[in-house]
N, C-alpha and C positions, 0 to 999 in steps of 0.2 A: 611114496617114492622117496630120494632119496633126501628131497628138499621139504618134507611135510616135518611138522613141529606139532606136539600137542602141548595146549596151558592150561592151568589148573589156576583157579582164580577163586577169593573168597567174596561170599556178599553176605553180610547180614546186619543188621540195623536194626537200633529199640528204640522205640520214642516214648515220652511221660508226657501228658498234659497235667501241668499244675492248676491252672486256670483253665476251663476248658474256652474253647473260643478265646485264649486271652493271653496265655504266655504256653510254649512248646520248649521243653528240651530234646535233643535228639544226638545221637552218635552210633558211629558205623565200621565195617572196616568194608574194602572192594577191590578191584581190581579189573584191569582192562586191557586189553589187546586193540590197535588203530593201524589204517593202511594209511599212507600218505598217498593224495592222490592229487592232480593239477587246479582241479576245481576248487579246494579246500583251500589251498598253498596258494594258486597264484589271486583269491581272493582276499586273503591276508597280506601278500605282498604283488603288489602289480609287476612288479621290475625282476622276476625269476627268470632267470636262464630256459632255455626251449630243450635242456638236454639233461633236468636232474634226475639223481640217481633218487627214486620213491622207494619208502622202505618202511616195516614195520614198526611201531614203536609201542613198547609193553611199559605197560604200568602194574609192576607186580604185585601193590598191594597198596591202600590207602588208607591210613586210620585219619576219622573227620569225627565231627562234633560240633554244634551250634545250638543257637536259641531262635526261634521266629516269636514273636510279639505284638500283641494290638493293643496300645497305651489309648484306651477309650473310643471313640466310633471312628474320629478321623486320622488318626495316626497309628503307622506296622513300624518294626523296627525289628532287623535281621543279624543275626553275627556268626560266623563260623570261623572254623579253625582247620586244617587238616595236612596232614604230614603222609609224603607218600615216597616210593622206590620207583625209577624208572631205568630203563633200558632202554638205550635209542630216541635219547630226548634229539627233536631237530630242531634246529639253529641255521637263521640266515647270513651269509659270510659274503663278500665280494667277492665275484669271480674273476682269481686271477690268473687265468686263462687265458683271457680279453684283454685288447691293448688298452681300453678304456676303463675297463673294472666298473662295469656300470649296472651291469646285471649281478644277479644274486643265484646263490647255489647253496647248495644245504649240507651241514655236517652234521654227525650225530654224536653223542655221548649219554656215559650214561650219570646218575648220578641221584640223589635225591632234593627233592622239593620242599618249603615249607611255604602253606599258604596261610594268607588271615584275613577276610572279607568282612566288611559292615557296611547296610544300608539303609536307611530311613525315609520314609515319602509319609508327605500329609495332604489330606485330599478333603475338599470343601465339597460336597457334593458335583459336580461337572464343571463347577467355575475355576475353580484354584488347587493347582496339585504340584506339589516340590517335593524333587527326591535328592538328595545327598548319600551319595554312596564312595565307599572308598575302596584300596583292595592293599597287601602287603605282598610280596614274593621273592624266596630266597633261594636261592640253589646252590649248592654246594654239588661239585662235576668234578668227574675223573681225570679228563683229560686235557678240555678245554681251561683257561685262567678266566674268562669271564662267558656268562650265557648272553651272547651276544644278541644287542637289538631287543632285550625283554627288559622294562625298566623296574628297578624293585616298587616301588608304589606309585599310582595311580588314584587320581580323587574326580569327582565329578559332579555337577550341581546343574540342573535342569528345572527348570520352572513353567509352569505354563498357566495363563487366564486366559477364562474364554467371557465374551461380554456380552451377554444376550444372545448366543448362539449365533452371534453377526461379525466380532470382532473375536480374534486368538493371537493372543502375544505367547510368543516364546522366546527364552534365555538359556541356556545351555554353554557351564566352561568345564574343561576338562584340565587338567593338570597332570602332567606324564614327565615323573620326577627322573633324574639321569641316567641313561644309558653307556653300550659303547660297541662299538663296530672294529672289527677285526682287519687290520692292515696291515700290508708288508714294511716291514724296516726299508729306509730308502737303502742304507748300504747292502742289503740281503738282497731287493730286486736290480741292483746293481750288478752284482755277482751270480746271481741265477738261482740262490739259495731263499729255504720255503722256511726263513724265520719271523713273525709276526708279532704285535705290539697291541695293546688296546689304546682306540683313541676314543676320548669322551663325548660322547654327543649329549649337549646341556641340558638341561630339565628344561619347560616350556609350557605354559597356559597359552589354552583356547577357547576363545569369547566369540560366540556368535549370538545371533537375532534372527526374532522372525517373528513376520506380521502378515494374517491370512483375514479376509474381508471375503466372506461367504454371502453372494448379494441374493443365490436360492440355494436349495438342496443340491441343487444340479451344477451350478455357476459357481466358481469363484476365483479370487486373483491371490497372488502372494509376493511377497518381496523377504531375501535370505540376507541377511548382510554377516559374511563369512568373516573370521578372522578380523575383529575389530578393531583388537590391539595393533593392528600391523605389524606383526612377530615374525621374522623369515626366523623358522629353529629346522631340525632335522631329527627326522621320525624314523628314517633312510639314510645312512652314510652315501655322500653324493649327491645328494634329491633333497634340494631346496623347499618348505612348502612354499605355497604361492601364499602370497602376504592378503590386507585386504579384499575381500572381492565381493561384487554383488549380483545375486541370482533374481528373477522376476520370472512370472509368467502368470498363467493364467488353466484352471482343470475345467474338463465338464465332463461329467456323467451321464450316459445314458443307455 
């Protein structure tokens, strides 16, 4: 009918083992076609509007390449790169619709990507395992001046011991370097006019814990202690996160 589209998409990928079991090169090219759907969107952002417009978003091609690695029995070590074209990338914006602007709604553009990911974990047999992983992201957009709400790099460091299968400590911070959220000029909403500004929302670490006491296979207790730093930052233009906080309880299985 008059709405159908067809796409024509590349896949193909070689990979080398130099070291077999031991170090991997690999590169690709690909491409992709996505529906935007409520489930997807409002799990990524809780605070979306009940009214957005869901739309296709093409990824018309993606040259990638990396390395996977295993530096002797107990440590992997990952890295990739990959440059890609897209059409109808979506971006979360305030909706200023709303007298509050407190919900979120989606623009599109198009524009191309650069990504660069690296991540390391080393693992003791089931007692001690630490992953360090990072990620880079660039975009360069048609239309928009900044891809709002996606911060260019991202770091994270996660740890865990477990002590006799009876005690399990975890750590876990994340680092989500500067963004920026899309607002009206006060003298633009003044006059009725849809001119917009980027305002910064600051880079932010998060540091939490966690201690779980398994007293059987079936029983155990836990205690979460969120946000240790006690850092009110913003992940969400408008939407505070909640500072310290502590979670408890208790599973059982059967």
């Amino acid at each position: 009918d008059s709405v159908t589209k067809m796409h024509i998409y590349p896949l193909a990928e070689v990979k080398l083992r130099i070291i077999p079991n031991a170090l991997e090169v690999y590169a690709g090219i690909s491409g992709n076609v996505e529906r935007q759907n409520y489930r997807d969107v409002s799990a990524e952002n809780p605070f979306i509007a009940s009214n957005l417009k869901m739309d296709y978003s093409y990824e018309k091609f993606r040259f990638y390449g990396g390395i996977n690695s295993n530096i002797g029995r107990n440590l992997d070590f990952s890295a990739g790169v990959s440059t890609s074209d897209w059409e109808n990338i979506p971006l979360f914006v305030n909706d200023t619709t709303t007298v509050l602007t407190n919900k979120f709604a989606l623009v599109y553009d198009d524009g191309t990507l650069l990504n660069l990911n690296a991540d390391a974990s080393y693992h003791l047999t089931d007692r001690i395992k630490i992953t360090v992983h990072g990620a880079y992201q660039s975009f360069n957009l048609n239309s928009e001046i900044k891809a709002w709400h996606k911060p260019a790099f991202k770091m994270g460091f996660t740890g865990r011991y477990n002590i006799q299968d009876k005690i399990t400590v975890t750590g876990d911070v994340t680092w989500n370097g500067k963004s920026y959220a899309r607002e009206l000029i006060p003298w633009a909403e003044r006059t009725g006019s849809q001119v917009f500004e980027a305002k910064e929302l600051k880079a932010y670490a998060d540091c939490s814990l966690g201690l779980e006491y398994r007293y059987t296979k079936l029983l155990s207790g836990f205690l979460n202690f969120n946000n240790v730093g006690n850092i009110r930052y913003y992940h969400w233009n408008n939407y505070p996160s909640q500072r310290f906080n502590l979670m408890g309880g208790i599973t059982f299985s059967f």
